[in-house]
C-alpha positions in Angstrom: -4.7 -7.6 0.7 -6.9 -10.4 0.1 -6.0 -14.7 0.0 -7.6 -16.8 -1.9 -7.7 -20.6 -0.3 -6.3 -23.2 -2.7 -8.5 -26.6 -2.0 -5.4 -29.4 -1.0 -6.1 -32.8 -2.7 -8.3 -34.0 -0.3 -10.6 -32.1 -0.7 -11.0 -32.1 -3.7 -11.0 -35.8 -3.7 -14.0 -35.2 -1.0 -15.8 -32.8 -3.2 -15.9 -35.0 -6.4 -17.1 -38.1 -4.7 -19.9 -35.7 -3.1 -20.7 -34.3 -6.8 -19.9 -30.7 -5.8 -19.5 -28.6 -9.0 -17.4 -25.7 -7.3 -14.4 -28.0 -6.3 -11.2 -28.4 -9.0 -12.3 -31.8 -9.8 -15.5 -32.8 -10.6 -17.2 -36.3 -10.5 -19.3 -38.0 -12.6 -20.4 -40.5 -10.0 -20.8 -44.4 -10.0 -23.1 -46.3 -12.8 -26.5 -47.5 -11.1 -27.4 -51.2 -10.8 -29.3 -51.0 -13.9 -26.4 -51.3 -15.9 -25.4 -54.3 -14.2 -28.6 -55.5 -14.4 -28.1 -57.5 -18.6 -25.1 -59.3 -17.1 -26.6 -60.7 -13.5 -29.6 -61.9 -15.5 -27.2 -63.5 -17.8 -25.1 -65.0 -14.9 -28.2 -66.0 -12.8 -29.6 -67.9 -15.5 -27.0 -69.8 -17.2 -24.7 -70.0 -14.2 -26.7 -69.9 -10.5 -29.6 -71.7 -11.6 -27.7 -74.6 -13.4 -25.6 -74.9 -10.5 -28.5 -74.9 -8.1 -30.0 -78.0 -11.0 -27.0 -79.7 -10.0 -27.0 -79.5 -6.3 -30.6 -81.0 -6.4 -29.9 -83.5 -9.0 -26.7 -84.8 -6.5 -28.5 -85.7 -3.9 -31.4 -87.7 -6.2 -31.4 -91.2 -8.3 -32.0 -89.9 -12.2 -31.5 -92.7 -15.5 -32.2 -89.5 -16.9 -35.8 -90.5 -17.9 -39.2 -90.0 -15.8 -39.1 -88.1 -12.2 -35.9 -88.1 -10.0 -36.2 -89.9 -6.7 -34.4 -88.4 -3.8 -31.4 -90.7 -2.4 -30.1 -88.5 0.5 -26.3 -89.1 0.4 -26.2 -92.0 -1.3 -24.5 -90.8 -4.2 -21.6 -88.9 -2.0 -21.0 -92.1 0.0 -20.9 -94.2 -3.3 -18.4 -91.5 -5.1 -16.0 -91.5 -1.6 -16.1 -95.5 -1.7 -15.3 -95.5 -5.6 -11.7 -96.4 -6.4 -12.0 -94.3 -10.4 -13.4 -91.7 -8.8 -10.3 -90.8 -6.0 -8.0 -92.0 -9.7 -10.0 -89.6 -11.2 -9.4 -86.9 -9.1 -5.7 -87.5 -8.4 -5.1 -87.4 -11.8 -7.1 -84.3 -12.4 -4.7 -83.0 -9.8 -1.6 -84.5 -12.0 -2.5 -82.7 -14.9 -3.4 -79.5 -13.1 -0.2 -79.3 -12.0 2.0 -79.8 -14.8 0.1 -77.5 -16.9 1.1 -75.2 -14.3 4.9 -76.3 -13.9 4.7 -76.5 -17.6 2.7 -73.4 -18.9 3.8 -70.3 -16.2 7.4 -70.0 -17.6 6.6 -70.4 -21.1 3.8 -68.0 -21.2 6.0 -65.4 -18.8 8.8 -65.7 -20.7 6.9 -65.7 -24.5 4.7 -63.1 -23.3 7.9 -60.9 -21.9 9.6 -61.1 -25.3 6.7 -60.3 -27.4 6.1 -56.9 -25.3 9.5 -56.0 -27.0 10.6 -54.2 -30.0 12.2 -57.3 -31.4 12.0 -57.1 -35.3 9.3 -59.2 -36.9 8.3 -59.7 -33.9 4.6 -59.0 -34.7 4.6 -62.0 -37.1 6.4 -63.7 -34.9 3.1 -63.5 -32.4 0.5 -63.5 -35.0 1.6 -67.2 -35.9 2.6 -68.1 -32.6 -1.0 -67.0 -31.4 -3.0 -69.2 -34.3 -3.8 -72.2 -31.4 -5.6 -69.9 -29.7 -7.8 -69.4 -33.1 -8.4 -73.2 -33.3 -11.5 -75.1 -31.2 -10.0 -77.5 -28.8 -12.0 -80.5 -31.0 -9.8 -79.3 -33.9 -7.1 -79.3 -32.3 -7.5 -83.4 -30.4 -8.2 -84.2 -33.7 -4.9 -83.1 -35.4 -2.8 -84.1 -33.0 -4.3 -88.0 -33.0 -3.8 -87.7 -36.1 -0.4 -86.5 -35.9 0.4 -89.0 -33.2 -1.5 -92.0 -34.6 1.3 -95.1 -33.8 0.0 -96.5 -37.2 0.4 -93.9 -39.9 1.5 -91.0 -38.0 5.1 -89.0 -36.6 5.8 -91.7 -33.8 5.2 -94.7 -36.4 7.6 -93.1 -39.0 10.7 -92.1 -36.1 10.4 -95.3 -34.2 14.3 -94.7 -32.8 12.5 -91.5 -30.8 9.3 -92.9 -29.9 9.9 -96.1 -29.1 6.9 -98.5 -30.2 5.3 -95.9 -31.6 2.2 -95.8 -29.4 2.1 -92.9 -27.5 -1.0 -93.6 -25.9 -0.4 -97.3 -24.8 0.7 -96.4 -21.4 0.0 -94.1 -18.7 3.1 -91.8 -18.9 2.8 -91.7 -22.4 -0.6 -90.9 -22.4 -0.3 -88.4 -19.8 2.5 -86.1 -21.3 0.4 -85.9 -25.1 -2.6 -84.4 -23.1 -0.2 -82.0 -21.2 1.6 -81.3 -24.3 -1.6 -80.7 -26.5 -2.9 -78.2 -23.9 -0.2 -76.1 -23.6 1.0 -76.0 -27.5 -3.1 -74.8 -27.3 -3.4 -72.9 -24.1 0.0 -71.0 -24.3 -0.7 -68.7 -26.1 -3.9 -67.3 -24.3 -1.1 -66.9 -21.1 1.4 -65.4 -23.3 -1.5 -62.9 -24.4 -1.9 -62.1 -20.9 1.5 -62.0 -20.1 2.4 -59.8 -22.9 -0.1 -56.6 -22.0 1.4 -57.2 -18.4 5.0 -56.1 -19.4 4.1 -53.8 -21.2 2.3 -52.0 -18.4 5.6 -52.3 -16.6 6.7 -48.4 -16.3 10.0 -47.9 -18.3 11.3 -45.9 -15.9 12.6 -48.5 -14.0 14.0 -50.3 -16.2 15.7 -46.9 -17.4 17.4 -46.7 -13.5 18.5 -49.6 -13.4 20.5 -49.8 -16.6 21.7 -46.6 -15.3 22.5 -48.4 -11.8 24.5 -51.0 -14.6 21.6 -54.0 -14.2 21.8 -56.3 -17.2 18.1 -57.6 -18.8 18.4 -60.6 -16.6 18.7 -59.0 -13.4 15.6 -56.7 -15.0 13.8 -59.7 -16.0 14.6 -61.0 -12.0 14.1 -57.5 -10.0 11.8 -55.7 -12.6 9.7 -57.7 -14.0 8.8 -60.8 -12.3 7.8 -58.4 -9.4 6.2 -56.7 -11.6 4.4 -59.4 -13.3 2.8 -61.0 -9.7 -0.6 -60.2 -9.9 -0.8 -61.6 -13.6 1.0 -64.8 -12.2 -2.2 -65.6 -9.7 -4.5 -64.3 -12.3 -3.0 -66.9 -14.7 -2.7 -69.6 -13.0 -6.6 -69.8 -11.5 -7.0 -70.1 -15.2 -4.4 -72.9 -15.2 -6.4 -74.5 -12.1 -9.9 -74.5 -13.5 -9.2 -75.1 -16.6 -7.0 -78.1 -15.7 -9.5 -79.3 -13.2 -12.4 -79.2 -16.0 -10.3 -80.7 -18.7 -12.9 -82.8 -20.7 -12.5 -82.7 -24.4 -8.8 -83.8 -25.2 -9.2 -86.7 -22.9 -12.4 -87.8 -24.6 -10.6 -87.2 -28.3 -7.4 -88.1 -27.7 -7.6 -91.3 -25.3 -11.1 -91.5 -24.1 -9.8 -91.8 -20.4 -7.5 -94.8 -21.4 -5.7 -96.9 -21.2 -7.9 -98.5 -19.2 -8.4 -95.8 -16.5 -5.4 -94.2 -16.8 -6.5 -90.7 -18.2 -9.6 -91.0 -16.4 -9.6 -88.0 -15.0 -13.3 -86.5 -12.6 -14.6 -84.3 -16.0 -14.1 -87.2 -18.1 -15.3 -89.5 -15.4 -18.8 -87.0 -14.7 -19.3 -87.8 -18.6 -18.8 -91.4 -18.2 -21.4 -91.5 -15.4 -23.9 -89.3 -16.8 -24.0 -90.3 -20.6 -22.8 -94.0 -21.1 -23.9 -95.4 -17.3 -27.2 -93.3 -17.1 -26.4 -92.5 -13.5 -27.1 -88.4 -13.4 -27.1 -87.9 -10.0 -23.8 -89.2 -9.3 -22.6 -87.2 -12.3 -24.0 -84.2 -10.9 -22.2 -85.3 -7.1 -19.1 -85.1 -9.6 -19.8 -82.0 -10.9 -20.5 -80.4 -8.0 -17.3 -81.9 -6.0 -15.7 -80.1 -8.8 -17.1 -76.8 -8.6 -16.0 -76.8 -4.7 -12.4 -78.2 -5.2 -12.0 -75.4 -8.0 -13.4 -72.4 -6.0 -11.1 -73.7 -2.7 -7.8 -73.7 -4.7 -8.5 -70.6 -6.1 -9.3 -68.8 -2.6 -6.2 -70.7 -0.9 -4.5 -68.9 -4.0 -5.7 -65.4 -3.8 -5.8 -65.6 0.4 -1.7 -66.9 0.0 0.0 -64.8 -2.7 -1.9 -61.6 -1.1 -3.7 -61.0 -4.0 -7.1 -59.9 -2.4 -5.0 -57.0 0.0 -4.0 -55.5 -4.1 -5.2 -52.2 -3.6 -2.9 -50.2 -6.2 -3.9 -50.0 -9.7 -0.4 -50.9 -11.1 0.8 -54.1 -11.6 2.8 -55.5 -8.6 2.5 -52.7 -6.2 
């Protein structure tokens, strides 16, 4: 009587990675660095070598005209002896994080509903999603318009807006930027939010209404777990883009009043393009690019996210 051995899983695991046709599973292999080869020239040149521009330009005196002249650190000392500039950046911080506080539950909790069977719930998105269709130029212009204390909503329902000018102090000012980026930027999370769920396996869901869970203790012990991964994903977007938030300050209140909006990206602009002054622009941007890539690390490094090894969400 003869046996025939039956290969276990590892190795056949082992004989696909090694290419061997004779094993039940056969690979196919890894693509070769040619193929990555389009987007790292892309990325080198319209990413590394501006950077590297920038990190030169910081530490030189530039009007913008004729040859830069190096300055050593003169322009970090000037930027840490600034009083705008530490505004600037606390403020960037401000608005960072209420477009976080703000954003996160809406997006989760949008983005959960429209991975349901809900009916018209497909219009429902498509509508909801239009923001995301609309350049964020379009959209500071409509909404100073909307908001304009003189012929727009807050001049016409006084008794709600007080005065009427939204932008005439700092709170005020403040809470139309955060409001205008997330009626924008929602959307975009919810998006992300809403391909998450529905990579959530039904099968839990299906044991625990067996176990007699309702949908909130689902939404609580199924899906928030479930959803942790996208969370940190989302919010580094939150973070940079928060951090780099340039064109609804310029639109809507041009960094007033006074200085009150000012925040660094609006501030690097102000520098660069109305005082001349590039290499303390570039100081700026480049102060930017570091406080951006550390909070995203300190991120990954404390939610875990860089140990992920499983390819389903939350596992």
């Amino acid at each position: 009587m003869t046996t025939t051995a039956v290969p276990t899983v590892d190795s056949a695991e082992k004989s696909a990675r090694r290419g061997r046709p004779g094993g039940p599973v056969t690979g196919v292999g890894r693509p070769g660095i040619a193929w990555a080869a389009p987007a790292a020239v892309f990325f080198g040149l319209f990413a590394l070598v501006p950077l590297l521009l920038v990190v030169v330009l910081s530490f030189t005196r530039w009007n913008g005209l004729g040859s830069p002249e190096f300055a050593g650190l003169d322009n970090w000392s000037r930027l840490l002896d600034d009083p705008v500039m530490v505004k600037s950046l606390w403020l960037s911080l401000v608005f960072t994080v209420l477009g976080v506080v703000v954003q996160t539950p809406l997006s989760i909790l949008l983005g959960v509903w429209a991975a349901g069977r809900q009916r018209n719930r497909a219009v429902l998105s498509a509508v909801y999603f239009v923001p995301l269709l609309l350049s964020i130029t379009a959209v500071s212009v409509l909404w100073r318009a909307v908001l304009d204390p003189n012929f727009g909503v807050p001049s016409q329902a006084k008794w709600l807006f007080g005065d009427g000018n939204l932008f005439g102090t700092q709170a005020g000012a403040i809470g139309v930027l955060v409001f205008v980026s997330t009626w924008q930027f929602t959307p975009l999370h919810t998006l992300i939010y809403q391909g998450a769920a529905r990579a959530v396996p039904g099968v839990l869901y299906e044991a625990a209404r067996i176990d007699g869970a309702g949908t909130v203790r689902q939404f609580f012990h199924i899906t928030l777990p479930q959803l942790r991964n996208t969370v940190v994903t989302s919010t580094i977007l939150m973070v940079v883009g928060g951090l780099t938030t340039f064109d609804t300050v310029l639109i809507l209140t041009q960094g007033g009043p006074g200085t009150d909006t000012t925040n660094s990206a609006y501030y690097m602009y102000q520098k660069a393009f109305k005082s001349f002054d590039f290499g303390g622009a570039s100081a700026i941007a480049l102060l930017l690019v570091l406080v951006a890539t550390l909070v995203s690390l300190v991120m990954v490094r404390l939610t875990g996210y860089d140990r992920m090894r499983s390819t389903m969400e939350g596992v």
